[in-house]
PAZAPA-4460 file (N, C-alpha, C; in steps of 0.05 Angstrom, whole numbers, plus 32768, in hexadecimal, padded with zeros to 4 digits):
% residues 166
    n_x    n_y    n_z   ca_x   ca_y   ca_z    c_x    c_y    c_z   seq   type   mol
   81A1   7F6B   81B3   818B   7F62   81C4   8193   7F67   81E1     1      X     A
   8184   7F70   81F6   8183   7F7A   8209   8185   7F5B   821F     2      X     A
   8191   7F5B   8237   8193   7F49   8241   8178   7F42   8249     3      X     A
   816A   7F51   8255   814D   7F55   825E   813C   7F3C   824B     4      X     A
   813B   7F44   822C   8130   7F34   8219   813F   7F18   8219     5      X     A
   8156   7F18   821C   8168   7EF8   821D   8157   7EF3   8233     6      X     A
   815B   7EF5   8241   8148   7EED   825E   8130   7EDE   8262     7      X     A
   811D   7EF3   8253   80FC   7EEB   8254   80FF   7ED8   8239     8      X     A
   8113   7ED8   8223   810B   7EBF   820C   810D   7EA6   821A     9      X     A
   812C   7EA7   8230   8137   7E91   8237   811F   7E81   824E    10      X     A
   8110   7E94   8258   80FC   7E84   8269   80E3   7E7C   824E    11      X     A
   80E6   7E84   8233   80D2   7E79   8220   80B8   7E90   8223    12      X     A
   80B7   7EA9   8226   80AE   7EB8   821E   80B4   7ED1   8208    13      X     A
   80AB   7EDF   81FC   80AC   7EF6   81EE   80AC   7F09   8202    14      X     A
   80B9   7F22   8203   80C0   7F36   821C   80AB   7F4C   8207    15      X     A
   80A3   7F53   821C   808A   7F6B   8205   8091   7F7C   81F4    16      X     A
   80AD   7F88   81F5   80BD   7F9C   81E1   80BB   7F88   81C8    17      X     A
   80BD   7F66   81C7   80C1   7F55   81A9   809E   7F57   819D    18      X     A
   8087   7F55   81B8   806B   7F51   81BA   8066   7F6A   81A0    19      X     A
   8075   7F7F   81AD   806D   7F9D   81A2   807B   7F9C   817F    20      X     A
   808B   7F92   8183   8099   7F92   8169   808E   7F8A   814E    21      X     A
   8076   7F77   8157   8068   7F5A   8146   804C   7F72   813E    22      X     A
   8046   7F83   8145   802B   7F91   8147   8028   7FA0   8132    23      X     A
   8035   7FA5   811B   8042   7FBA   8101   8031   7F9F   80ED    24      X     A
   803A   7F8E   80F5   8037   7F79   80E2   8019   7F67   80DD    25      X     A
   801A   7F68   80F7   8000   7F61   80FA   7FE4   7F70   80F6    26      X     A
   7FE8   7F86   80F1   7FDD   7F9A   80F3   7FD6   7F99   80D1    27      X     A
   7FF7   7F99   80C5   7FF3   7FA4   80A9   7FDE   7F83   80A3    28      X     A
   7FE4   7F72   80AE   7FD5   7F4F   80A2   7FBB   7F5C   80A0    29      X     A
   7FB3   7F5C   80B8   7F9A   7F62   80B3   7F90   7F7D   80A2    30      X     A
   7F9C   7F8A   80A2   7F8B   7F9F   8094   7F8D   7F9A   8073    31      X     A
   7FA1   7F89   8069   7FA1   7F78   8052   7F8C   7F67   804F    32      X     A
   7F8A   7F5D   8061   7F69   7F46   8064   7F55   7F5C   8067    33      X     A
   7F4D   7F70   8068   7F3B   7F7A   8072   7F33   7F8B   8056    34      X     A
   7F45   7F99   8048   7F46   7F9A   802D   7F44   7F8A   800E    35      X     A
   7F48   7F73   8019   7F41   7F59   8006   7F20   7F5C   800B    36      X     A
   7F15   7F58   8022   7F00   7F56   801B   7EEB   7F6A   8025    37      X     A
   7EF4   7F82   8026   7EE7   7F97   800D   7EE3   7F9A   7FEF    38      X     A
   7EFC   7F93   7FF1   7F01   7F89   7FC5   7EF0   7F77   7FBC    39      X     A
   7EEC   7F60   7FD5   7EDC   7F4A   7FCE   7EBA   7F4C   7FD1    40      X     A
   7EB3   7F62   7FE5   7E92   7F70   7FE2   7E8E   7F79   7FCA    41      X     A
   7EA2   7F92   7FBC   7E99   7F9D   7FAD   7EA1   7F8F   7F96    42      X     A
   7EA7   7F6E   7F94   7EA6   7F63   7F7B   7E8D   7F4C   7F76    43      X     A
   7E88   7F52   7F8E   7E6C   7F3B   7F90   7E53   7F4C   7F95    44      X     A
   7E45   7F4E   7F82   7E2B   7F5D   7F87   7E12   7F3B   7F83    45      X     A
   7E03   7F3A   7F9A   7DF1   7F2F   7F9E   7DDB   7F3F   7F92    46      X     A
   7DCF   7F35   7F83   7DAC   7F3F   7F7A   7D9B   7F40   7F90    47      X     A
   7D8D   7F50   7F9F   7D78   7F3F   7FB6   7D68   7F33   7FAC    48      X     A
   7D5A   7F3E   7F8F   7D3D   7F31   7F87   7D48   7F15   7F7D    49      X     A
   7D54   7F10   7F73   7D57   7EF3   7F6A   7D74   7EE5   7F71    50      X     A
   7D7D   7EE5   7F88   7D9D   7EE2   7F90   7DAD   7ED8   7F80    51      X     A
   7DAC   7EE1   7F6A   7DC5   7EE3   7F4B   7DD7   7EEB   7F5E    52      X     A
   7DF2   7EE2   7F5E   7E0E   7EF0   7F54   7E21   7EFE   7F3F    53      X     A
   7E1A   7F1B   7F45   7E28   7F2B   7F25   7E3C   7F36   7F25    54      X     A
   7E4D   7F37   7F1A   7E68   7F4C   7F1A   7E82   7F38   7F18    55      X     A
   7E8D   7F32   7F2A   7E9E   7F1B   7F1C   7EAE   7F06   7F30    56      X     A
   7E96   7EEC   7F3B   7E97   7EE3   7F50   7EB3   7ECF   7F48    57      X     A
   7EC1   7ECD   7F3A   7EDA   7EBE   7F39   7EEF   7ECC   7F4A    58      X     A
   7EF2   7EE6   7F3F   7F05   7EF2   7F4E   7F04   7EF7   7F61    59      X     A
   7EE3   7EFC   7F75   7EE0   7F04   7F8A   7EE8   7EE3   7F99    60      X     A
   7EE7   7ECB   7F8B   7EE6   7EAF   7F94   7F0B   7EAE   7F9C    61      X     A
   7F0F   7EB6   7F88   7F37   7EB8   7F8F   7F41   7EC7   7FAD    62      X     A
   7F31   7EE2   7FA9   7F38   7EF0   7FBA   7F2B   7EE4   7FD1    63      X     A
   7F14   7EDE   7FD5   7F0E   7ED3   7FF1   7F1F   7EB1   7FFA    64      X     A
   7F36   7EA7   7FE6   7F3F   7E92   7FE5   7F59   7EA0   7FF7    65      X     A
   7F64   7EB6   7FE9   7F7D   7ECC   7FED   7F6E   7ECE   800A    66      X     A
   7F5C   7ED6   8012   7F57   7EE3   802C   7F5B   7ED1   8043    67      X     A
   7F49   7EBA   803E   7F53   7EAD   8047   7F66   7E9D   805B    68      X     A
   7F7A   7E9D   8049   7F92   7E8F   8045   7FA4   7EAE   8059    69      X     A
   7FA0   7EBD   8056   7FAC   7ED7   8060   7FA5   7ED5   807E    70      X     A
   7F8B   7ED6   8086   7F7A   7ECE   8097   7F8E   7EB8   80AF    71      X     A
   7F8E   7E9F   80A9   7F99   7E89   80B4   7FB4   7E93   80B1    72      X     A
   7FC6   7EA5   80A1   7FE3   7EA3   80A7   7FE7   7EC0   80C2    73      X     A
   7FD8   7EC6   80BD   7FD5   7EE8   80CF   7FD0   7ED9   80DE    74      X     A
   7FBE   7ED0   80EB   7FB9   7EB9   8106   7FCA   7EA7   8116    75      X     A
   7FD7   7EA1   8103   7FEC   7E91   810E   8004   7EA5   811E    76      X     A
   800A   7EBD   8111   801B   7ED2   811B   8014   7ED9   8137    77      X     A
   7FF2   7EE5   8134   7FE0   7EE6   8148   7FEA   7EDF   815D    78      X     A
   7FE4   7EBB   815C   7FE7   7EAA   8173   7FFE   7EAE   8175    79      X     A
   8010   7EAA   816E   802B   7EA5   8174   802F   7EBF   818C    80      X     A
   8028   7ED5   8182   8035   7EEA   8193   8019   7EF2   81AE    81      X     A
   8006   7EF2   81A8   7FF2   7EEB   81B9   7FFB   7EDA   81D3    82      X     A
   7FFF   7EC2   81CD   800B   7EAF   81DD   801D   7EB6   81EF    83      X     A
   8036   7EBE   81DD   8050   7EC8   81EA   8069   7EB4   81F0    84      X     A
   8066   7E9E   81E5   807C   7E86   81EB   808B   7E87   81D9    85      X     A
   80A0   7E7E   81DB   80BA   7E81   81CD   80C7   7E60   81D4    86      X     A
   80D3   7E5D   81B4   80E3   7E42   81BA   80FC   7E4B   81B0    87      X     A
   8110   7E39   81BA   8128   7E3A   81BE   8135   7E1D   81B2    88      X     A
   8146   7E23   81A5   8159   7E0B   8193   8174   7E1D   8192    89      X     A
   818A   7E07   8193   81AB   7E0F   818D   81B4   7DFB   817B    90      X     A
   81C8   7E0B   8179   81D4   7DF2   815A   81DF   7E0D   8143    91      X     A
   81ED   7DF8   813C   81FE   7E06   811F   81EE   7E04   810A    92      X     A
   81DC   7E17   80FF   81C8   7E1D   80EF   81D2   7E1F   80CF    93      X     A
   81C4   7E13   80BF   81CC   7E17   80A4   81B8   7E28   809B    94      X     A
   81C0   7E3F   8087   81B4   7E5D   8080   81A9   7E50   8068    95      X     A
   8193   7E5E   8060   817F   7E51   8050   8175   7E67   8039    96      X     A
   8174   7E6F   801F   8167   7E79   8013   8156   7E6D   7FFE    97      X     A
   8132   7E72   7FFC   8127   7E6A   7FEB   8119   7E85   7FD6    98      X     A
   811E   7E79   7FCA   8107   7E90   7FB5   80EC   7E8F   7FB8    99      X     A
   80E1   7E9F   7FB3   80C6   7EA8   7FBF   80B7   7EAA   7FA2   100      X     A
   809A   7EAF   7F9E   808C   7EAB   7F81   808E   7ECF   7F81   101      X     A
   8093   7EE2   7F87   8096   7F03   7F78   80B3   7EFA   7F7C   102      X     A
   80C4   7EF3   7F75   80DF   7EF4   7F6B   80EA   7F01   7F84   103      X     A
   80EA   7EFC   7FA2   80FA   7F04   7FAE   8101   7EE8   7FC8   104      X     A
   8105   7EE8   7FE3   8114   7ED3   7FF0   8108   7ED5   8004   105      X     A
   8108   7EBD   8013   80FB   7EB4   802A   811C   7EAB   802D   106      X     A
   8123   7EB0   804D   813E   7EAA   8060   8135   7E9B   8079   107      X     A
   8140   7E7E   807D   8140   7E71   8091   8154   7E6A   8090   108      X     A
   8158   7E60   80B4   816D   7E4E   80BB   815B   7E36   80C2   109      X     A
   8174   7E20   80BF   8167   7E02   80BB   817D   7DF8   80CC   110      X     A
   816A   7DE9   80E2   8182   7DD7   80EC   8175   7DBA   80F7   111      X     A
   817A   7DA0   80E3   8165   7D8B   80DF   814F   7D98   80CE   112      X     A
   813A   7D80   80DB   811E   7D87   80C7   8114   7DA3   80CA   113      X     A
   8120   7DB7   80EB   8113   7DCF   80EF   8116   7DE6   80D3   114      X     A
   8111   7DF7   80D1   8111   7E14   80BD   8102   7E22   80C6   115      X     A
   8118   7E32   80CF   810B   7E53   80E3   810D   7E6F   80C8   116      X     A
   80FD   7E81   80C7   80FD   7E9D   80BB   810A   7EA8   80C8   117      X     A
   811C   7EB6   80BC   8128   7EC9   80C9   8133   7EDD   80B4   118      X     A
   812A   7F02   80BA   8131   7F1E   80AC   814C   7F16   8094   119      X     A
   8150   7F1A   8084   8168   7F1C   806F   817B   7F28   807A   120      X     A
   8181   7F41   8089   8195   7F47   8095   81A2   7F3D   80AD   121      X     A
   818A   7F2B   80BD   8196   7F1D   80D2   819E   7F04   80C3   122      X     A
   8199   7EFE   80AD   81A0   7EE2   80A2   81BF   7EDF   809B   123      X     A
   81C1   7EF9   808B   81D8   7F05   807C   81F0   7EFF   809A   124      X     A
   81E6   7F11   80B2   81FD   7F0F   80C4   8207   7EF6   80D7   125      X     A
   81F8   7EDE   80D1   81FE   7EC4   80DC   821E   7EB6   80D0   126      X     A
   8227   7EA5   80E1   823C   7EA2   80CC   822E   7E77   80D3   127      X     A
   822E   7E70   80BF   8224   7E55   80C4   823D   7E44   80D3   128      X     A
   8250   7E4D   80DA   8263   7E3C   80E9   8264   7E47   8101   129      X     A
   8250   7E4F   8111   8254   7E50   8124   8237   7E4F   812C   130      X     A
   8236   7E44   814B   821D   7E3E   815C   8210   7E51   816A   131      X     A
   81F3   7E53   8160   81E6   7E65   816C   81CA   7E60   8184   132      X     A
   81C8   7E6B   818F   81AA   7E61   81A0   8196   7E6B   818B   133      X     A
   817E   7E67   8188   8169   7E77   817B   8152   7E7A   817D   134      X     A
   8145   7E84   8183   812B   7E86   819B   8114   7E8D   8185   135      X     A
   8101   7E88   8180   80ED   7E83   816E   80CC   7E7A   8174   136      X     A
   80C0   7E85   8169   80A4   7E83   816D   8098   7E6A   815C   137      X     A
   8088   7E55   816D   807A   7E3E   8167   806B   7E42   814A   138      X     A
   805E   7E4A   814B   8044   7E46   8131   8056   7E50   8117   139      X     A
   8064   7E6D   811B   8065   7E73   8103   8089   7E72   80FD   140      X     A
   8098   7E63   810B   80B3   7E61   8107   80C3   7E76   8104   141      X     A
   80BB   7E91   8115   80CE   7EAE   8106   80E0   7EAF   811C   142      X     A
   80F1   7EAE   811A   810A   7EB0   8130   8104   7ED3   8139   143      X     A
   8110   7ED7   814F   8102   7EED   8167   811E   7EFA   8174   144      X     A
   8130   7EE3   8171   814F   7EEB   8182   816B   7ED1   8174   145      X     A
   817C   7EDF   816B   8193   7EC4   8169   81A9   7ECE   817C   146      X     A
   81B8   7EBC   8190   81CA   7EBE   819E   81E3   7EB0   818F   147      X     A
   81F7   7EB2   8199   820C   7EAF   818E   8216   7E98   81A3   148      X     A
   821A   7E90   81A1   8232   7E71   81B9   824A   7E74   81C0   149      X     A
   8258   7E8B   81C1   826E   7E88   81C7   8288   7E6C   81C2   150      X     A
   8274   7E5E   81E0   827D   7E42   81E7   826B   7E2E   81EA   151      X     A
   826F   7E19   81D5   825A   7E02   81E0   8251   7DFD   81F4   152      X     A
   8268   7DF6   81FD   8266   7DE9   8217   8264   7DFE   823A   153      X     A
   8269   7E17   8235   826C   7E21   8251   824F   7E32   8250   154      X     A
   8235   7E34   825C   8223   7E47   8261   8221   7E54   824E   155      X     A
   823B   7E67   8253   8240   7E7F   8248   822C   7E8C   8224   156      X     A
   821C   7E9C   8227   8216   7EA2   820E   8220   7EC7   8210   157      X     A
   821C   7ECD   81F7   8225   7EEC   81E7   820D   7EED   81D7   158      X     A
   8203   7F0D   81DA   81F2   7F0E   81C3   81FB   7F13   81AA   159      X     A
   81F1   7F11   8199   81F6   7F0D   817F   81EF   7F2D   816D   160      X     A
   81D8   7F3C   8182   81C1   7F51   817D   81BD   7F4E   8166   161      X     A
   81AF   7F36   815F   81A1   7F26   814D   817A   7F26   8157   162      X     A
   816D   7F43   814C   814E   7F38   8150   813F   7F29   8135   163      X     A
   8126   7F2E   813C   8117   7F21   8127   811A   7F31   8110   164      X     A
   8113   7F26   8102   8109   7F34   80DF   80E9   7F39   80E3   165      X     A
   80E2   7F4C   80F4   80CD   7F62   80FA   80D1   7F72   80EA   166      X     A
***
């Protein structure tokens, strides 16, 4: 991580190179939502003459449940990087893996009641005995930068060149 980026997190912003980074993703959200409900037109055919529903309004009922739900989590990303604020927490972080429902892992650090997301390979390179800064976005908890602590107690930080799991 570039000092530039330490900089603008440490005043609690996103520096536009992290802004730019978030835009792949957001991009793919929505065009996933935007494709659900195409799937979901051409599974709902309205009659005009007698406004029957034919074809197979359960699944189109799931998928507009799926859409949704996709909808409000894309949004939240949205805002978060829209906004541009960044929070900041330090502490000796305990590494976190959960299993996910397709058989693969969701990676947070936890330190108290907090649990931040953060990429598998930045997860992998933390060592939990030692103190990191970690700079993170409000709504959707994805960590953005981890610093390393050198020293508790003196200023002093080192980057870690720890970014997000973008």
């Amino acid at each position: 991580m570039i000092e530039n980026e330490l900089h603008t997190n440490r005043k609690g912003f996103l520096s536009q190179q992290q802004r730019i980074s978030f835009l792949p993703k957001i991009l793919v959200g929505f065009v996933v939502i935007l494709l659900l409900f195409i799937i979901v037109s051409a599974l709902i055919r309205i009659d005009p003459l007698t406004g029957q529903i034919s074809n197979n309004p359960t699944a189109a009922g799931l998928l507009i449940g799926l859409g949704v739900f996709l909808v409000f989590h894309n949004a939240k990303l949205w805002l978060d990087v829209a906004r541009g604020k960044v929070v900041a927490t330090s502490g000796v972080f305990q590494k976190v893996a959960e299993p996910t429902p397709l058989a693969l892992k969701s990676y947070y650090l936890a330190y108290g009641p907090l649990k931040l997301e953060i990429s598998q390979d930045h997860f992998q390179g933390l060592n939990e005995r030692l103190r990191y800064q970690v700079f993170y976005l409000p709504r959707t908890k994805q960590v953005i930068a981890v610093h390393y602590l050198p020293h508790a107690h003196s200023g002093e930080t080192q980057s870690a060149n720890l970014a997000a799991g973008r």
